[in-house]
C-alpha positions as CSV (number, residue, x, y, z in Angstrom):
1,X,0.0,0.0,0.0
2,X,1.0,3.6,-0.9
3,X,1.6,5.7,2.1
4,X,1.5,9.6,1.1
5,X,2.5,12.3,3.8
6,X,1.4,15.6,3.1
7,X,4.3,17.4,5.4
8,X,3.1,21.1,4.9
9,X,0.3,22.7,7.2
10,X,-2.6,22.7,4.4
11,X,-4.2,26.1,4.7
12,X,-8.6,26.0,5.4
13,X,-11.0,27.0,2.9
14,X,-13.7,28.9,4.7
15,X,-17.1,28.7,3.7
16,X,-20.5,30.3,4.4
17,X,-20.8,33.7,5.1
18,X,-21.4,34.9,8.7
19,X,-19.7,31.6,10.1
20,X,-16.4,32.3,12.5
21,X,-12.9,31.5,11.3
22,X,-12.0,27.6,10.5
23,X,-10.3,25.7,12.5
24,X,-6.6,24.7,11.1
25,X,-6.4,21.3,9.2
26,X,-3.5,19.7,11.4
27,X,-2.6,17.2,8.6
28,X,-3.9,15.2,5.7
29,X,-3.3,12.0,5.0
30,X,-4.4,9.2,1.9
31,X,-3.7,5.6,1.6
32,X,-4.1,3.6,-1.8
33,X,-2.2,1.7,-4.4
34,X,-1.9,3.6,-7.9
35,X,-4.8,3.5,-9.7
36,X,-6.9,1.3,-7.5
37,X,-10.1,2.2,-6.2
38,X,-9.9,2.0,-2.5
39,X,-12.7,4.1,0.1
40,X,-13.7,4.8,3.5
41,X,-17.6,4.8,4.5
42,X,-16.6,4.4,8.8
43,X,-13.9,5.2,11.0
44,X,-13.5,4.6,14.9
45,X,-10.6,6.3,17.2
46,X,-8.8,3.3,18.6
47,X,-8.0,2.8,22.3
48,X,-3.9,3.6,21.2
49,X,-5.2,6.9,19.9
50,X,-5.1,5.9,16.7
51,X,-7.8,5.2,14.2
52,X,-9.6,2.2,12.2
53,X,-11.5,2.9,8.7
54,X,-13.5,0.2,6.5
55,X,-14.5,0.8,3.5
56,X,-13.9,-1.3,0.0
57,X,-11.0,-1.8,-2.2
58,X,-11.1,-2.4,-6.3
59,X,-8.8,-2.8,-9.0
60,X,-8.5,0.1,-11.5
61,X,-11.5,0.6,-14.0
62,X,-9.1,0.9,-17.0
63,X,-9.2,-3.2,-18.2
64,X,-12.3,-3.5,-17.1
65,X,-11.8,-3.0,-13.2
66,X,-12.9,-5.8,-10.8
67,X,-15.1,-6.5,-7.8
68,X,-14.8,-4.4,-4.9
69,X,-13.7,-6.1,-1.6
70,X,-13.9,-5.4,2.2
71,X,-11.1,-3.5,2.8
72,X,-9.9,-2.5,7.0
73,X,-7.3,0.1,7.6
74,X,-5.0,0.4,10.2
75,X,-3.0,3.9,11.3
76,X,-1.6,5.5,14.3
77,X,-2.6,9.1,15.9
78,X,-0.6,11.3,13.4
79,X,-1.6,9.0,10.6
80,X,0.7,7.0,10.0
81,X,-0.1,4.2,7.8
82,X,0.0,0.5,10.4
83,X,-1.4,-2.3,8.4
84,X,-4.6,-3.2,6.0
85,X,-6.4,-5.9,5.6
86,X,-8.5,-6.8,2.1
87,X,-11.0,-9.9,2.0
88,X,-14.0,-10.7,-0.2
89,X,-16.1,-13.0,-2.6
90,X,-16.5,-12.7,-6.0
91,X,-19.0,-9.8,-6.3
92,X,-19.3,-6.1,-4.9
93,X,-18.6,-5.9,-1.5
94,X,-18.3,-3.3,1.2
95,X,-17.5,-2.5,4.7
96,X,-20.0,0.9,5.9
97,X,-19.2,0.4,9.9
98,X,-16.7,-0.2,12.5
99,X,-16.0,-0.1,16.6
100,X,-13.2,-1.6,18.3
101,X,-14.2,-4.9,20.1
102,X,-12.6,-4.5,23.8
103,X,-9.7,-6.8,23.3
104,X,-8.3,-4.8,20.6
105,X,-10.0,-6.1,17.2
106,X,-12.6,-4.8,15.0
107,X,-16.7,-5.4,14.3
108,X,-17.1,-4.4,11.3
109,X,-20.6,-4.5,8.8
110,X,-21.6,-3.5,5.3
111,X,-22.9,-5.7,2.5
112,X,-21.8,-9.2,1.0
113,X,-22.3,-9.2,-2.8
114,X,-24.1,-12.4,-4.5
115,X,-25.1,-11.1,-7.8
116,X,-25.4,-7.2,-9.1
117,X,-27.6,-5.6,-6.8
118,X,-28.2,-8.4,-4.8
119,X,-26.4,-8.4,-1.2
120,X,-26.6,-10.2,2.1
121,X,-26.1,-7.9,5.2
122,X,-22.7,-8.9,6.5
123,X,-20.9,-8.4,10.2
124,X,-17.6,-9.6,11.3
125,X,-15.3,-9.5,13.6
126,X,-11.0,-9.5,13.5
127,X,-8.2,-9.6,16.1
128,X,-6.3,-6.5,16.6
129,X,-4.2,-6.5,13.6
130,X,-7.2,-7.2,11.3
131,X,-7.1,-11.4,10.9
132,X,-10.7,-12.8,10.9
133,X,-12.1,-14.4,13.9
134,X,-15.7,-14.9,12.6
135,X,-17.9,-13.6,9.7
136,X,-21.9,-14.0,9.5
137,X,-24.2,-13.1,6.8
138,X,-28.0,-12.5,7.5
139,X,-29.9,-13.3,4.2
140,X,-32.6,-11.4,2.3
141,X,-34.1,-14.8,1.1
142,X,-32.2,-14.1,-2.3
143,X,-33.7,-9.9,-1.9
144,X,-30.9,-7.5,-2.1
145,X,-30.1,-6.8,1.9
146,X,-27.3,-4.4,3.4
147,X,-25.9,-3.6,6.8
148,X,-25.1,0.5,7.3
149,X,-24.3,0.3,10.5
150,X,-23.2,-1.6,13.9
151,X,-23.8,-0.4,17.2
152,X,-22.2,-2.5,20.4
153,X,-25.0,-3.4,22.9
154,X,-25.1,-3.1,26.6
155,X,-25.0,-7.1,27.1
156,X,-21.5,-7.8,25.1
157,X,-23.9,-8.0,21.6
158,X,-24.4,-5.9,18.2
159,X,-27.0,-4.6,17.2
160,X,-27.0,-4.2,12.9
161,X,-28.8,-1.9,11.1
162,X,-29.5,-1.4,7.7
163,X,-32.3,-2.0,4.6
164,X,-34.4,-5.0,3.2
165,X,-35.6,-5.6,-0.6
166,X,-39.0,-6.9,0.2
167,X,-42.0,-7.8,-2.0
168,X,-44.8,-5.3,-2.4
169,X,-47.9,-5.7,-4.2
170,X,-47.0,-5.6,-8.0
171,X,-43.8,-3.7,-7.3
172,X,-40.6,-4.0,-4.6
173,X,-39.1,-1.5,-1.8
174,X,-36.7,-1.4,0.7
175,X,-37.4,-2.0,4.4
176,X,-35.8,-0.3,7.3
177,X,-34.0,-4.0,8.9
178,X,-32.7,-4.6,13.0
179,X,-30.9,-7.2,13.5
180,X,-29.9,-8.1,17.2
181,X,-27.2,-10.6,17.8
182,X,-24.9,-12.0,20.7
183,X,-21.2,-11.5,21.0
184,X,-20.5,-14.6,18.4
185,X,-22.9,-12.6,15.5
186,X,-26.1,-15.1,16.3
187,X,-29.3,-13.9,15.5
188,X,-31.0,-12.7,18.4
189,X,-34.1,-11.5,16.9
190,X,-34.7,-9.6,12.9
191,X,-37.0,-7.2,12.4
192,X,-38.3,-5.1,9.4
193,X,-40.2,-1.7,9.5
194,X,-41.9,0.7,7.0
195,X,-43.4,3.9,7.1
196,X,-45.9,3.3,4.6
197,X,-47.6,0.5,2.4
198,X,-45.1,1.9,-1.2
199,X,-41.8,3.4,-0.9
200,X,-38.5,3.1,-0.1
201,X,-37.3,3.1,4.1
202,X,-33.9,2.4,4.9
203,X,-31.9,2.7,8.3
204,X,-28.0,4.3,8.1
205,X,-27.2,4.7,11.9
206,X,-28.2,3.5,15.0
207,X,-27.5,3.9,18.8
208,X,-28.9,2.1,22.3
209,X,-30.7,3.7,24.3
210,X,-30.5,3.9,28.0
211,X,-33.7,1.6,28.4
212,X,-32.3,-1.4,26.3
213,X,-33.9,-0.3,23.0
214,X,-32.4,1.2,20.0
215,X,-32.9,4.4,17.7
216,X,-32.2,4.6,14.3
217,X,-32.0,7.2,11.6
218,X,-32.3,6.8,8.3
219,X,-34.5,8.0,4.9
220,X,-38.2,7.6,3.8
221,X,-39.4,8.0,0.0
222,X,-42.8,7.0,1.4
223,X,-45.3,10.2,0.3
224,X,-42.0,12.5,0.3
225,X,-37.9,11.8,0.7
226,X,-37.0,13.0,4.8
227,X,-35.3,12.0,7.4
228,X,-36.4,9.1,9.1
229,X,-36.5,8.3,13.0
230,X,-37.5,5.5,14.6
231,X,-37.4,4.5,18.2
232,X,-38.1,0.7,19.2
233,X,-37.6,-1.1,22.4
234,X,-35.5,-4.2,23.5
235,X,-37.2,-6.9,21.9
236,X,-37.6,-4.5,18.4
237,X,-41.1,-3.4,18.7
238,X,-42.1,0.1,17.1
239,X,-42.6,2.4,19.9
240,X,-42.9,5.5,17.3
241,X,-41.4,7.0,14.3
242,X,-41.4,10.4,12.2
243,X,-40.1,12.2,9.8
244,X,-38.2,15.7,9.6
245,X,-37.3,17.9,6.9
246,X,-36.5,16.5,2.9
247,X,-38.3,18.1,0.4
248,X,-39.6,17.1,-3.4
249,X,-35.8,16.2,-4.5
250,X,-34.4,14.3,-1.9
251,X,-34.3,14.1,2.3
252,X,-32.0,11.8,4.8
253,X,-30.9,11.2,8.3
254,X,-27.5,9.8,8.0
255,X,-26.1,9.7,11.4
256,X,-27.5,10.4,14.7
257,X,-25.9,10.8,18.4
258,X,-28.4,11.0,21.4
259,X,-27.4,13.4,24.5
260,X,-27.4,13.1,28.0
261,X,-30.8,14.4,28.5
262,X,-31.8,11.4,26.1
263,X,-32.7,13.8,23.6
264,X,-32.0,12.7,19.8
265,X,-29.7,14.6,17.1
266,X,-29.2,13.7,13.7
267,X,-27.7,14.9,10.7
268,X,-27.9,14.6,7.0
269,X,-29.7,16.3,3.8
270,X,-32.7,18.6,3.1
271,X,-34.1,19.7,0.1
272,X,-36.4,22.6,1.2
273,X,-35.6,24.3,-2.2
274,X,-34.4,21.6,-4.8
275,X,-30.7,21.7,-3.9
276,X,-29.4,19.5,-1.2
277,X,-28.7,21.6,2.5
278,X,-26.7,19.8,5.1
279,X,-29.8,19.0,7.8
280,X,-29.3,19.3,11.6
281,X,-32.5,18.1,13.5
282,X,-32.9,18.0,17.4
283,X,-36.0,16.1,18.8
284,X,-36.8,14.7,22.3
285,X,-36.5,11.4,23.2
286,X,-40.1,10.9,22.1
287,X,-39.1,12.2,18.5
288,X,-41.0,15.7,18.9
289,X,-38.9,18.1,17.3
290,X,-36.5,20.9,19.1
291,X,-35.3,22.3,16.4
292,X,-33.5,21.8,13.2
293,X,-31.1,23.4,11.4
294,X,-30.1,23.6,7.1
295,X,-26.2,24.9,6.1
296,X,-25.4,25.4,2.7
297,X,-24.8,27.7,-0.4
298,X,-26.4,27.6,-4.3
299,X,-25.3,24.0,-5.1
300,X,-25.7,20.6,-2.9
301,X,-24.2,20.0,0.2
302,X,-24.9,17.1,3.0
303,X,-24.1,15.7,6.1
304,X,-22.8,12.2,6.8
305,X,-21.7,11.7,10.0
306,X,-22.0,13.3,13.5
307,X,-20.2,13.5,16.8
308,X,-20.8,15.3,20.0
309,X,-18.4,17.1,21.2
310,X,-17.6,17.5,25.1
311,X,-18.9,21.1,25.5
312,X,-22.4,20.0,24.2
313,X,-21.7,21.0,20.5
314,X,-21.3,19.0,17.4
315,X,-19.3,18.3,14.7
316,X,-21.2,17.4,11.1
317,X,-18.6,15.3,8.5
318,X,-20.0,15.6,4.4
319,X,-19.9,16.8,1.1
320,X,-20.4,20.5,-0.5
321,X,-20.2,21.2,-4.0
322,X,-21.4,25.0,-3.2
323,X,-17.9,26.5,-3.7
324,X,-16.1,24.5,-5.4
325,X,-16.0,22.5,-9.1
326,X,-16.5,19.3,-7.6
327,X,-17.0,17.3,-4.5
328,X,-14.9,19.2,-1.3
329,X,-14.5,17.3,2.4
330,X,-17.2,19.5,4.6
331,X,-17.2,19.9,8.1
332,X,-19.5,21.9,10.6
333,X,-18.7,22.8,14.2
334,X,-21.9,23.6,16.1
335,X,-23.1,24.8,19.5
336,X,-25.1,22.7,21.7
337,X,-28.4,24.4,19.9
338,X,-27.3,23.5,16.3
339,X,-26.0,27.0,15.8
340,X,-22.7,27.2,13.5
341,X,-19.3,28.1,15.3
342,X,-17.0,27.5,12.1
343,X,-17.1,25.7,9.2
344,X,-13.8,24.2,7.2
345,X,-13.5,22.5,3.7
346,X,-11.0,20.4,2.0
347,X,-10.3,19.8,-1.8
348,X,-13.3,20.1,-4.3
349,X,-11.6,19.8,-7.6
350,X,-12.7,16.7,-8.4
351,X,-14.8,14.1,-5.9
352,X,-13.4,14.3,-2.5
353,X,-15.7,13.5,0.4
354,X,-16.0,13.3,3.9
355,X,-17.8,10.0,5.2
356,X,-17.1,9.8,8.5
357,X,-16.0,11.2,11.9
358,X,-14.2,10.1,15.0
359,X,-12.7,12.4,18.3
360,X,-8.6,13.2,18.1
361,X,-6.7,14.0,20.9
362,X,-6.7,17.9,20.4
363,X,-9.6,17.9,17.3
364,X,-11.8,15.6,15.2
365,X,-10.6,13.2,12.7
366,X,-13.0,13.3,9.1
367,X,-12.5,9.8,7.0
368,X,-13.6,9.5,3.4
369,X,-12.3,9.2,0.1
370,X,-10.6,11.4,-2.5
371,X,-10.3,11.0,-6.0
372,X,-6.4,12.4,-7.8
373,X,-6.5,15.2,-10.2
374,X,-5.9,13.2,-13.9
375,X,-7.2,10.2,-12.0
376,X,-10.0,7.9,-12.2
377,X,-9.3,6.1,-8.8
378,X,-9.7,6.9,-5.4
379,X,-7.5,6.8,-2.5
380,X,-9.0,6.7,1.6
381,X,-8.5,9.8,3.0
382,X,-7.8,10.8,6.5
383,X,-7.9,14.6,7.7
384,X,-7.3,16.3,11.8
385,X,-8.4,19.0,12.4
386,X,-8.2,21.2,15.4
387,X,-11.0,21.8,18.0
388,X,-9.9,22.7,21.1
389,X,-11.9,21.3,24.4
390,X,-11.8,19.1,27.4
391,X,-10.6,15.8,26.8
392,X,-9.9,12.5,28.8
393,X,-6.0,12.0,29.5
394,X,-6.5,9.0,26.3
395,X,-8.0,11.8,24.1
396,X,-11.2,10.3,24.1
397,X,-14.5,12.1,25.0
398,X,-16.6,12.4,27.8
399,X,-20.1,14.0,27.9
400,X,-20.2,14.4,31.7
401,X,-18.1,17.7,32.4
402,X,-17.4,16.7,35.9
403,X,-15.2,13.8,34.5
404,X,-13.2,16.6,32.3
405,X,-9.4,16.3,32.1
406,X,-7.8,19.3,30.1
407,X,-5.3,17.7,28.0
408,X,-3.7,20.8,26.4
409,X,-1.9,18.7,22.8
């Protein structure tokens, strides 16, 4: 694997008017063989301070290309390139999620490919330097079905989240599926929900709740595109969902985080005008809304991921195309009431995007892809930025102030 060290301080590109300064980017870093196609759709800060990020990796499209594979990488707190690991079948296949497992290794999830367009949801997990211990694949009954996202459960279990190609009537949609396993990946229990009778529902993220259950955010095409919450309890029965924002041309709730208070925030895209706006919604832990929030210019712009941040705030990981030729690397620093503090950008010449987020000792961490000027192939990308705040001694995050320990990086 290529290992490419930008060594200069890379100045910010600030965006949106009436939004304070940018932080500084601390260092950029992207990981790839030449001309291959290799991505990053989740990241986790590792216990060493250093970070884990799944994604897929593909030959080069020139000759015909080849079928993308899990692909797990490895690098320490300044970014220094450790080890990656690259395993697969014969068909499209990709990694959307991972956390590190308490003894070291990685749970990881995404989507086993069978045939084109046809997938079984997939969670594994690997020792601490990437090696399989165990694989499972939950089955669609030969519909297309896709794991987004894991979350680790109170009781040493997972908890996967994603979408289910069902039957319906003369046509078929996507379901929003919860899967609950055990530590080994057995199948607790599986459930499917839908907002309406037509349409498309699928689930992106999802977190426990402090009563056992689980909430999930996601989209809905049923009636309208919008964001998508949904709120069941331990055993996976509905105890409500709603819908926030979207608009005629398009509407999502990619991530979520919940608060102390149990209240629920989630991020992703709005179309209140036709072009995408990066969404910021707040509701209670009943799903009534708070108050939401849409940042953007003339052209699309959306959020991916989300991370609270130890003062209360948040920090929104995407993609902006409102300044720039292409795709740029967005990211959003927030108060506690969705209100913008700063807002930085990175690239935009061609397709560069940010996919996901994780805390840094010292700043956040943004994880995506970005694609070479001249090139047709990607490489993973893996930016720091700084945002000062109260950390743990380990540089990880606590959202209880009286457990605050300035680190000063």
């Amino acid at each position: 694997m290529r290992h490419r060290w930008l060594s200069f301080v890379v100045a910010g590109l600030l965006l949106g008017g009436g939004i304070a300064s940018a932080q500084e980017i601390l260092w950029v870093e992207t990981y790839g063989q030449p001309g291959d196609r290799e991505t990053a759709w989740g990241a986790a800060a590792t216990a060493d301070g250093g970070f884990a990020m799944v994604g897929y990796e593909a030959p080069p499209l020139e000759g015909g290309g080849g079928a993308d594979d899990f692909h797990l990488v490895k690098v320490d707190s300044q970014g220094a390139f450790e080890w990656s690991r690259t395993w697969g079948g014969f068909e499209g296949d990709w990694l959307t999620a991972v956390v590190e497992h308490p003894d070291g290794g990685y749970v990881v999830a995404g989507m086993y490919g069978l045939a084109p367009f046809v997938h079984d949801a997939y969670l594994a997990r690997t020792d601490a330097l990437g090696n399989l211990v165990w694989e499972r694949r939950y089955d669609g009954a030969g519909l297309d079905t896709r794991a987004q996202d894991v979350w680790p459960t109170s009781d040493g279990g997972y908890a996967v989240v994603g979408q289910q190609r069902v039957p319906n009537g003369p046509f078929e949609s996507y379901d929003v599926r919860l899967i609950r396993t055990d530590g080994a990946g057995n199948v607790a229990w599986d459930r499917l929900y839908r907002r309406e009778e037509y349409g498309n529902d699928v689930g992106l993220a999802v977190e426990e709740t402090a009563d056992g259950g689980f909430v999930i955010a996601g989209s809905t095409q049923s009636s309208a595109w919008a964001c998508y919450l949904l709120r069941v309890d331990a055993q996976g029965n509905l105890l409500w969902d709603q819908v926030y924002g979207g608009g005629f041309a398009g509407g999502s709730c990619d991530d979520l985080e919940q608060t102390p208070a149990g209240n629920i925030v989630a991020t992703g895209c709005s179309t209140p005008a036709g072009d995408c706006q990066t969404f910021l919604v707040s509701t209670d832990a009943d799903g009534v809304e708070l108050w939401s929030r849409e940042f953007g210019g003339a052209s699309d712009d959306s959020g991916h991921a989300l991370l609270r941040r130890p003062d209360g705030g948040f920090a929104l990981a995407g993609i902006s195309s409102s300044s720039t030729s292409g795709w740029a690397v967005d990211l959003i620093r927030t108060d506690a009431d969705g209100n913008p503090l700063w807002q930085q950008s990175w690239g935009g010449d061609l397709d560069d995007r940010g996919l996901a987020i994780a805390p840094a000792a010292g700043g956040l961490a943004v994880a995506g892809f970005t694609t070479p000027v001249g090139q047709s192939s990607q490489d993973v990308l893996l930016i720091k930025v700084a945002d000062a705040g109260p950390l743990f001694a380990d540089g990880f995050e606590s959202g209880d102030p009286s457990a605050w320990t300035l680190v000063v990086p």
